[in-house]
N, C-alpha and C positions, 0 to 999 in steps of 0.2 A: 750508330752507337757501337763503340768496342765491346766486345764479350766482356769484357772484365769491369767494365762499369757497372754499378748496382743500380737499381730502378727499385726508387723508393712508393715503400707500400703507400696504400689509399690509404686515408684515413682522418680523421678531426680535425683540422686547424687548431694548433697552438692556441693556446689561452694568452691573449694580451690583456695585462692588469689594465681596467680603464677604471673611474669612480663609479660607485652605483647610485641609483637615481634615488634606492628605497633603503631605507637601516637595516642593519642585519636583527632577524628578531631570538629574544633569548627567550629560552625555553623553561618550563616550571622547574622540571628537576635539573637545570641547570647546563652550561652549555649553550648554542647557539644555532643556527643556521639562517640562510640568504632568505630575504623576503620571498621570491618567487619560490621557492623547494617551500614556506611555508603555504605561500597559497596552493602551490600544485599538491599537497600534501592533506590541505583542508578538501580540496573540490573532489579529491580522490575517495571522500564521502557521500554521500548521498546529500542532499540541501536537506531534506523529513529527519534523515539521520542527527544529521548536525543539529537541530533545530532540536531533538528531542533529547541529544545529549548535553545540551546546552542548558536546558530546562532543567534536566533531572540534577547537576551538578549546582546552577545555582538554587534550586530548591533544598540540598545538602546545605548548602554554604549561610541558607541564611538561617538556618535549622540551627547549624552549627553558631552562629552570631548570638542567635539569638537565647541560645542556652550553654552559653558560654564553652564550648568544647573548639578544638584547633582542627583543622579539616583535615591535617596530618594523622592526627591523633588513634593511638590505639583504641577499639572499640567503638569509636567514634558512627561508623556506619551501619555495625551490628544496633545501637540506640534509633539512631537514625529510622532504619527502617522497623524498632519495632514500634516508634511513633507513629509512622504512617498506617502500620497496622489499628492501632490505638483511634485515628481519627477516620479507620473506615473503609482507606483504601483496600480493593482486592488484592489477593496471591500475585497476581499477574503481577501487576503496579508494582509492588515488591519485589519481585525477580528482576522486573525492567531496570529499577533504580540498582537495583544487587550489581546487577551485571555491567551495568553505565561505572557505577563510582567505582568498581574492583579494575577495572580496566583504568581509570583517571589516574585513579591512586598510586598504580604501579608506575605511570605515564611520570610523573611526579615524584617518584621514585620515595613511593614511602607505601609500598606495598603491603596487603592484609597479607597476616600470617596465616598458617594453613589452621589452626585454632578457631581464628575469626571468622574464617572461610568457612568453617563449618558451624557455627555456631549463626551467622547468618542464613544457610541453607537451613536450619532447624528455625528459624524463626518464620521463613518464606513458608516452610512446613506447615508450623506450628497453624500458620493464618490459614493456610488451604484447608485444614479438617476446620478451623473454625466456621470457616464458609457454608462448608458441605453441611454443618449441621444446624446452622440457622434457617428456622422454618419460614422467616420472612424473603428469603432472597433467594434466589437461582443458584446454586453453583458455578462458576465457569466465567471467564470474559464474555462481556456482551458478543457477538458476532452477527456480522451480517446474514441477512435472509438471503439463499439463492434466488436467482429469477429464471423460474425456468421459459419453457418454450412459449405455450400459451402467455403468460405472464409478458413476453418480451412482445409478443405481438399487442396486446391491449399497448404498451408503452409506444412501440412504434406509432398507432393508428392513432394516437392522439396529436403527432405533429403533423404540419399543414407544409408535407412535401412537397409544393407546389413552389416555396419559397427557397432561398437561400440559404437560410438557416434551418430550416427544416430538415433541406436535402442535408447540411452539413451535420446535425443530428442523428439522424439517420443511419448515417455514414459513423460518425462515434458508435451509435449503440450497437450495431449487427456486427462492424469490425469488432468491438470490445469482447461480444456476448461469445460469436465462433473461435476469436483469438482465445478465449478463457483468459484474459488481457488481468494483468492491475493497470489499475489507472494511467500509470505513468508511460506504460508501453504504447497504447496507442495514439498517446500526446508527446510522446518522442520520434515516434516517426516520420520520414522525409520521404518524397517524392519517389525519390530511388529503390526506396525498399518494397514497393509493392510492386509484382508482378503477376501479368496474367498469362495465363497457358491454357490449353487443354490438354489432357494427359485422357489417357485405354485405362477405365475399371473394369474387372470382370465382376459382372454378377452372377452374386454367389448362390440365385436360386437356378439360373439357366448353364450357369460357365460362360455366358455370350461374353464378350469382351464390349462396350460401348465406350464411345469418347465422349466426354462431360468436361463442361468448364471449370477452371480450378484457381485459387490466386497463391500464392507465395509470397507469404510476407515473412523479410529478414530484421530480426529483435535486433539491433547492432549491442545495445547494452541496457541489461535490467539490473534489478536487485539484484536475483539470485545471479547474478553473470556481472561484478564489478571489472571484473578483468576485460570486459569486451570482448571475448572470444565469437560471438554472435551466433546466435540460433535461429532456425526456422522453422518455421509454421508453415505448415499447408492445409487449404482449405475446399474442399470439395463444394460446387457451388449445390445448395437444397435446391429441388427443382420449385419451391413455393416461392416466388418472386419477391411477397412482403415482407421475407423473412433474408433474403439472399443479400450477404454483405456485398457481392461483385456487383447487383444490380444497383446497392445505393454508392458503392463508391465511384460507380462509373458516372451518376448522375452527379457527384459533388466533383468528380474531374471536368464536368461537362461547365460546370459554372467558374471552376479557377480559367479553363480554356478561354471565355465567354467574356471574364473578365480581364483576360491578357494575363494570366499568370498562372500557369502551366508554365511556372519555371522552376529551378532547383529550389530548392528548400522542405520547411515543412511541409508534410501531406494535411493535416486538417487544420485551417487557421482561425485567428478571431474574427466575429464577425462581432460591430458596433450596431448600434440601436439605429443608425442610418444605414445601415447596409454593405458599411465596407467592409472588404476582406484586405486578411493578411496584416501586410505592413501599412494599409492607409488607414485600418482602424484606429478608431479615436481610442484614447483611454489608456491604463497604464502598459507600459511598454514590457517586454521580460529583459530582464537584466544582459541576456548573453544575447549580443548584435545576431548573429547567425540564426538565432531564434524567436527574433522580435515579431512577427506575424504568426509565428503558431501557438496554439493551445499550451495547457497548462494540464499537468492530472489534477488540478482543482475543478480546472473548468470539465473537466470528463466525469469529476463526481457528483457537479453540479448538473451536468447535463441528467444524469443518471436518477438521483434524487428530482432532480424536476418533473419528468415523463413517468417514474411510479406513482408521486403526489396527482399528477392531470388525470392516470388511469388508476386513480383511488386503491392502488395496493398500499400505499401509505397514508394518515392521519396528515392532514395540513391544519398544524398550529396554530390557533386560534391565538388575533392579538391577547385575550384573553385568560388564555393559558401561558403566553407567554409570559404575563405581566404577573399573573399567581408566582408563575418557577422562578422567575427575580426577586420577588418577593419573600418567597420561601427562602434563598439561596443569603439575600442581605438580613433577614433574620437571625438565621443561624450564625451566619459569621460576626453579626454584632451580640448577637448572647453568647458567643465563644470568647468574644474580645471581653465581655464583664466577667466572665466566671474568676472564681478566685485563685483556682489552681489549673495546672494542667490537664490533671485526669478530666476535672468536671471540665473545661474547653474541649477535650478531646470529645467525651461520651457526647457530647452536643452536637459537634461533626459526624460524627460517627452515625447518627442515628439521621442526622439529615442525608448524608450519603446513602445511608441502606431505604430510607423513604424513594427517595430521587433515582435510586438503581431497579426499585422494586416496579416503579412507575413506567422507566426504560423498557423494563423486559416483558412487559403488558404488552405492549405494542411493535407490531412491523417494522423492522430495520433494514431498510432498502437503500445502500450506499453504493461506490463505486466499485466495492469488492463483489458486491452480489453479483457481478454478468461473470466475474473467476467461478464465484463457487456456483451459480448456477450451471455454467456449462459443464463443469468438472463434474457434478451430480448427476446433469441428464446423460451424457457419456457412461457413468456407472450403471446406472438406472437401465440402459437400454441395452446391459451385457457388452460392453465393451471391458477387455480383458486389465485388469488396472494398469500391467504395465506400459501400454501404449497411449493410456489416457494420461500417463504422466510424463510422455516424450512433449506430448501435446500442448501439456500443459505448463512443458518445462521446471518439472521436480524431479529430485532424484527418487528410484522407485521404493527406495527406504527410506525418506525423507520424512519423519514426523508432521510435518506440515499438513503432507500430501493425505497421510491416512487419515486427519483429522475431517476431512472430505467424504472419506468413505463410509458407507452406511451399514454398520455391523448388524445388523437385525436381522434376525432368519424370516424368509417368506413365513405368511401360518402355514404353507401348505409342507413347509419343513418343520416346521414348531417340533419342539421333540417328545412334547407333554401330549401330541396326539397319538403319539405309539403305543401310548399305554392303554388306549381301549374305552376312556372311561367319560369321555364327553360327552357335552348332551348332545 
């Protein structure tokens, strides 16, 4: 090649116009883009996300239908939500739909003004002190119960490890509870991402330096990590074996081996009421090929709710409390549908939701969240310094989330009303 020849850079191949398979799709607030930029643009949500943004907007829409206002329309949302106030929903419920349709709206290009904006935050307001001072109902979103250590062990000793599903159980609940996992973390996981090690702790009563088994598992993408930038967790193995995620995940590796598939993919899969795993399980398929044999964060909250019901830290529904709460539920909404006006529809709602919430908060709430907040508790709990517990737990260490976790209440042995001398 002559010096004076140019040597063209790398780069994209030229765009050749060809026809495309899918229409181009046009947008609310007007304008367009390619079908694929619209799907890569949807899945770049969350599917819970979507599904709950979807919800809250046709809930707007048909609010809006139904009482004659344009879903562009000035005020529109400010009414909006303080209908649902009206019919009972909590503060939360209102912030959620606040924050969903403020966002649509602008989406749509018929943005709240900074008026309505605030006249909406005074209504979300106005609901929360209404909460706090009704003596029939709790304050606050319902939340899950943590599960702590004891707690996870009755769950664990109720499955029958000896089995397939068991062992794959097992493996869900001690990965979940040590990961401080949501749901969806530990049912995204593949094959690749766990690793085992041992690694030199020093203990901090001798200085002795010991080597202890340890696993490493890589989150590749959670909620709080939409970007995929990926985080790790490290897990020191407890030396109590019925509680050591390494000992059940090595038996649930022991059964994919066993059954020839100890191959890339999912780490925890389905298993059918015959016993297959992965991809030979019967029954509905998950939508994305790549992930057709593995779990679901449904099936991790089902596992979850299943093992506290077996070890009686939750109530199991009785067909007959079920069939009362249906019963209550088509009541209410048929004496809302006769009322003659609104207000009286609403006040009927209204008073059915605070019965049905009051009912809720009576009793144990043991979901998939509980092995998050359990873990994140017992770590507090046992003087672990909070900023390390929220590396752990993958929050930022000013994350409002995160302190919602933390247990502000002074030891008695701090109380400060004992410094005064005057106790019995």
């Amino acid at each position: 090649m002559a010096p004076s020849e140019l040597v063209p850079a790398a780069g994209p191949a030229p765009a050749v116009r060809r026809a495309r398979a899918e229409a181009d799709v046009r947008l609310p607030g007007g304008g367009r883009i390619t079908a694929s930029a619209a799907r890569r643009l949807r899945d770049s949500v969350p599917r819970n996300s979507r599904s709950a943004r979807d919800s809250r907007w046709n809930a707007y829409e048909t609010w809006c239908d139904t009482y004659g206002w344009d879903t562009a329309e000035a005020n529109a949302v400010l009414c909006f939500l303080d209908d649902l106030a009206d019919r009972g929903h909590p503060a939360t419920t209102l912030d959620a739909h606040f924050g969903t349709l403020r966002m649509l709206r602008a989406m749509r290009r018929a943005p709240l003004d900074k008026v309505e904006i605030k006249s909406c935050l005074a209504i979300v307001s106005q609901r929360r002190g209404e909460e706090a001072d009704d003596p029939l109902v709790e304050p606050g979103p319902l939340q899950a119960d943590g599960v702590d250590l004891n707690e996870l062990r009755l769950m664990v000793r109720k499955l029958d490890r000896t089995t397939v599903r068991g062992k794959r159980d097992a493996a869900v609940l001690l990965l979940d509870w040590w990961m401080a996992g949501r749901a969806s973390e530990p049912a995204r996981l593949n094959l690749h991402d766990v690793t085992f090690t041992v690694v030199k702790v020093t203990d901090p009563a001798t200085g002795e330096k010991t080597k202890r088994p340890a696993l490493i598992v890589e989150i590749r993408r959670s909620k709080a990590d939409q970007a995929a930038r990926g985080q790790e967790v490290r897990i020191l193995a407890p030396e109590d074996q019925e509680l050591c995620p390494l000992h059940a995940l090595r038996e649930w590796l022991d059964v994919l081996a066993d059954d020839g598939q100890l191959t890339p993919g999912p780490l925890l899969r389905r298993i059918d009421r015959h016993g297959n795993i992965g991809a030979k399980a019967a029954g509905r398929k998950s939508a994305d090929e790549k992930r057709r044999g593995g779990i679901t964060a449904e099936t991790v909250n089902d596992i979850v709710k299943s093992a506290a019901r077996a070890a009686k830290l939750t109530p199991t529904p009785t067909p007959e409390v079920r069939a009362a709460e249906a019963l209550a539920a088509r009541e209410a909404r048929e004496a809302a549908e006769q009322a003659t006006t609104a207000e009286e529809s609403n006040a009927i709602m209204k008073a059915w939701r605070t019965t049905r919430r009051a009912a809720r908060a009576a009793i144990r709430r043991i979901t998939g969240h509980s092995m998050r907040r359990g873990c994140i508790q017992a770590m507090l709990d046992a003087g672990t310094p909070p900023e390390a517990v929220a590396v752990h737990s993958r929050h930022s260490p000013r994350s409002t989330a995160f302190d919602a976790y933390r247990n502000k209440k002074l030891t008695w042995a701090q109380n400060p009303t004992a410094a005064l001398g005057l106790t019995a």
